[in-house]
C-alpha positions as CSV (number, residue, x, y, z in Angstrom):
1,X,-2.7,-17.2,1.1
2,X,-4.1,-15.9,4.7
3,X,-6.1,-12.8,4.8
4,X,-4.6,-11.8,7.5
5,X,-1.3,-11.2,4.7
6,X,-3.6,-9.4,2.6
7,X,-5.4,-6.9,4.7
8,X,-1.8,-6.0,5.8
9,X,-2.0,-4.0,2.3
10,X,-4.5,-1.4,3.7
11,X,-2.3,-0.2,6.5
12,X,-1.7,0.7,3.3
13,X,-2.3,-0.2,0.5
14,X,-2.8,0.7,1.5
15,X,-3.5,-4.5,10.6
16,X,-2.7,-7.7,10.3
17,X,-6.5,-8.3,9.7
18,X,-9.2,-6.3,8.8
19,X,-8.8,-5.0,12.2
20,X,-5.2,-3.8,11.7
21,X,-3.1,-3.3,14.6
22,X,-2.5,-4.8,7.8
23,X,-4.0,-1.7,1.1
24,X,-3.4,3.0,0.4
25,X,-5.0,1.6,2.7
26,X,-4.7,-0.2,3.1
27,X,-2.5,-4.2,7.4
28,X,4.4,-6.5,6.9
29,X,8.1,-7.0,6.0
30,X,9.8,-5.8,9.0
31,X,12.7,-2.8,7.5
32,X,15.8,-4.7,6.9
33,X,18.7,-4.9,9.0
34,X,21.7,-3.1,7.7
35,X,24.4,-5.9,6.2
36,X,26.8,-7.7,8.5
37,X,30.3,-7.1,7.5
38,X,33.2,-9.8,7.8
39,X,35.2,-9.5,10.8
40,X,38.1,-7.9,9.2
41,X,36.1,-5.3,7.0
42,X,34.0,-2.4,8.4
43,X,30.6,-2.6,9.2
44,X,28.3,-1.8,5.8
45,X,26.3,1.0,6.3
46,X,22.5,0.9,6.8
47,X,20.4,1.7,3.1
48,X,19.5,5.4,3.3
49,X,15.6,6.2,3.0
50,X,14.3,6.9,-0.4
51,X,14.5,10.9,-1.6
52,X,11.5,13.0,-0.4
53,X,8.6,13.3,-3.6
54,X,8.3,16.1,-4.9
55,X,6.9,17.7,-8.0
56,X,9.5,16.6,-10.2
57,X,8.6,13.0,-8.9
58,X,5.1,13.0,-10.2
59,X,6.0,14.5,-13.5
60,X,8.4,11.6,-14.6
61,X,5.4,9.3,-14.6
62,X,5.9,8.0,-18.3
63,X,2.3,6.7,-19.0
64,X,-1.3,7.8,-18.9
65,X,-2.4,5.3,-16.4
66,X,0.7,6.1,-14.5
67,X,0.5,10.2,-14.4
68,X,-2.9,9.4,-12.8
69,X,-2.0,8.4,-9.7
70,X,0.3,11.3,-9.3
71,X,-1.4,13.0,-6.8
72,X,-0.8,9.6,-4.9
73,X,3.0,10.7,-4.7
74,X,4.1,12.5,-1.7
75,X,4.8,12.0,2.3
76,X,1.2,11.0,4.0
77,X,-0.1,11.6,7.3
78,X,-2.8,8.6,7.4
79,X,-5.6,7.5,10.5
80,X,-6.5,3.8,10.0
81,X,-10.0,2.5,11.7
82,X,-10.6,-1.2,12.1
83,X,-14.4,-1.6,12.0
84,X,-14.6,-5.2,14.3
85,X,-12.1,-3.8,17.1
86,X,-13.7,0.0,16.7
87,X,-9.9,1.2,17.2
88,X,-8.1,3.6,15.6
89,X,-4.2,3.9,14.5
90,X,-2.2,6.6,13.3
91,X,-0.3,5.5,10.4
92,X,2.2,7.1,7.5
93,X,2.4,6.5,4.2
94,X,5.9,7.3,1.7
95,X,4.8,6.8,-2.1
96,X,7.6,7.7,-4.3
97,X,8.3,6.4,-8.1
98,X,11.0,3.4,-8.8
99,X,12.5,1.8,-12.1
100,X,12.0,5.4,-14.5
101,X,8.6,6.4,-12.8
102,X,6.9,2.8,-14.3
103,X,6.2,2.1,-10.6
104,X,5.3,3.8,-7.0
105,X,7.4,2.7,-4.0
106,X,4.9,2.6,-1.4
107,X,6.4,2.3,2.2
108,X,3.8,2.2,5.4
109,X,4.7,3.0,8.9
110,X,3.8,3.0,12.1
111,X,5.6,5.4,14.5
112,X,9.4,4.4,13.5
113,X,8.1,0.8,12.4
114,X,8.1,-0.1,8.8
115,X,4.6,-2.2,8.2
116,X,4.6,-3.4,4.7
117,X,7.0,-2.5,1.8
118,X,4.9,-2.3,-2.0
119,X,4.8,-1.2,-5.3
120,X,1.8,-0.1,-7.3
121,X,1.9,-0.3,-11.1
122,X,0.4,-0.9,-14.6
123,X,0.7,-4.3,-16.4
124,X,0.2,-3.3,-19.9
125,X,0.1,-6.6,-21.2
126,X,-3.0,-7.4,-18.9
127,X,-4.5,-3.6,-19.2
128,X,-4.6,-3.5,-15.4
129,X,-3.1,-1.7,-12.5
130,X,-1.4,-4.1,-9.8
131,X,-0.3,-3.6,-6.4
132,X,2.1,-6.2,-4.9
133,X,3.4,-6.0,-1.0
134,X,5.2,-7.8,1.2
135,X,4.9,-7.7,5.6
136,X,5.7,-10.3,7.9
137,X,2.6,-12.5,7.2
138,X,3.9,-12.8,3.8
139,X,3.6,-11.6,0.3
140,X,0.5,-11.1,-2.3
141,X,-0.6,-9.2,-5.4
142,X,-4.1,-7.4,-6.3
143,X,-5.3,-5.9,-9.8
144,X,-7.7,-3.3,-11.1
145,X,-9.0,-2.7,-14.2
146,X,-8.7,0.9,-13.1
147,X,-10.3,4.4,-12.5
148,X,-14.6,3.8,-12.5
149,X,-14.7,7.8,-11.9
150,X,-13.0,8.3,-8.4
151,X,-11.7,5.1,-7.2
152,X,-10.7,1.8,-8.6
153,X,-11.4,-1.9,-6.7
154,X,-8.5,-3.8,-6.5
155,X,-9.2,-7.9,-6.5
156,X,-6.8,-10.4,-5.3
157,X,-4.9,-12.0,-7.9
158,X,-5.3,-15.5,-6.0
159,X,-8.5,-16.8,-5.0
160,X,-9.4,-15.8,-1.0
161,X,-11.6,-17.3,2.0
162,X,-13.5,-15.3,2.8
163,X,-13.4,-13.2,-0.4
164,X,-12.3,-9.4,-0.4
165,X,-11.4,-7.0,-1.8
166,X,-9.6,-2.9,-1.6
167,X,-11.4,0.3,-2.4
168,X,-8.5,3.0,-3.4
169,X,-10.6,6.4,-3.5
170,X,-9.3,9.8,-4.5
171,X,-10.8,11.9,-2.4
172,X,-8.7,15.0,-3.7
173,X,-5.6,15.9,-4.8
174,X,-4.1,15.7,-1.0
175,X,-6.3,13.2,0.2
176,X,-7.6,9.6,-0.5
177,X,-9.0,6.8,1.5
178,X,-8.0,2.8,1.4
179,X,-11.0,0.4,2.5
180,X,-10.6,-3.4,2.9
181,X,-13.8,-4.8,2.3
182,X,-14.5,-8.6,2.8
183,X,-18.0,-10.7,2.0
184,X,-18.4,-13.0,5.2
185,X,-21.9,-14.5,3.2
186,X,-23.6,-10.7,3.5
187,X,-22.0,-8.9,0.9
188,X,-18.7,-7.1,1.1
189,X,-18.4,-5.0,4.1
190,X,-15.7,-2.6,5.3
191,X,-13.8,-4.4,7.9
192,X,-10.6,-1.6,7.7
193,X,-10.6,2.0,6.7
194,X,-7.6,4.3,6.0
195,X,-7.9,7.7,5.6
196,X,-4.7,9.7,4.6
197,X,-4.1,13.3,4.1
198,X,-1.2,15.2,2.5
């Protein structure tokens, strides 16, 4: 798997490298075209945009691990910095729960362009969140054993050259930031940086 598919998470989840230009976070599956009707039958209309959160959203979280990230939920106005390029990118961020409130739809954008389409979650049977994405590089999955007081590291679930990894911090309850982080042979460093505010 390329890093270049897995940094697309941190646009997100969270540039197409470190230096987006893809986590959240955080840089993607372009939005999908609307279906092509047969000649005779009429056109099928595009998919309509998922419901705006709201409070009711983060209340139908059904588990522990779950109704803490529902702060996460919401519409998110988000700057993204790539460290190597020293460039910055306004980004937004649409997190909104799927499938009973047991995952978050999390949709990144910039301008009108979708950027990645993913879903964060808890495996129970492995005791560990996940976050899986697809974008135009391709597709991938990271897991965290969770909260270590105000963040949680999320490593890839396949092994990676150069290694990395993504730093999802709560910074409040209408902010958090998304770093990428990868270890070159000096340690991990931050190569990509979201910053997203409610």
């Amino acid at each position: 798997m390329r890093l270049s598919a897995l940094v697309l998470l941190s646009l997100t989840c969270c540039a197409s490298s470190p230096a987006v230009a893809p986590m959240s976070s955080p840089a993607v599956a372009p939005a999908s075209s609307p279906a092509v009707a047969p000649a005779s039958s009429p056109a099928v209309a595009p998919a309509s945009p998922p419901p705006a959160s709201s409070a009711s959203d983060s209340a139908a979280l059904p588990s522990p691990e779950m109704a803490s990230l529902a702060f996460y939920v919401g519409s998110w106005t988000c700057n993204g910095h790539s460290v190597r390029k020293n460039t910055d990118e306004p980004l937004r961020v649409e997190v909104h729960p799927v499938l009973d409130g047991h995952w978050l739809s999390v949709r990144v954008f910039r301008g009108e362009k979708q950027l990645s389409d993913e879903f964060k979650g808890y495996d129970p049977d492995r005791k560990k969140f996940v976050h899986l994405y697809v974008d135009p590089s391709g597709a991938g999955s990271v897991a965290s054993s969770g909260w270590e007081g105000d963040h949680m590291t999320f490593v890839s679930d396949l092994p990676s050259t150069p290694p990395f990894r993504s730093v999802f911090t709560k910074l409040s309850e209408t902010s958090f930031s998304h770093q990428w982080q990868v270890d070159s042979g000096k340690g991990f460093q931050t190569a990509y940086n979201k910053v997203c505010r409610k």
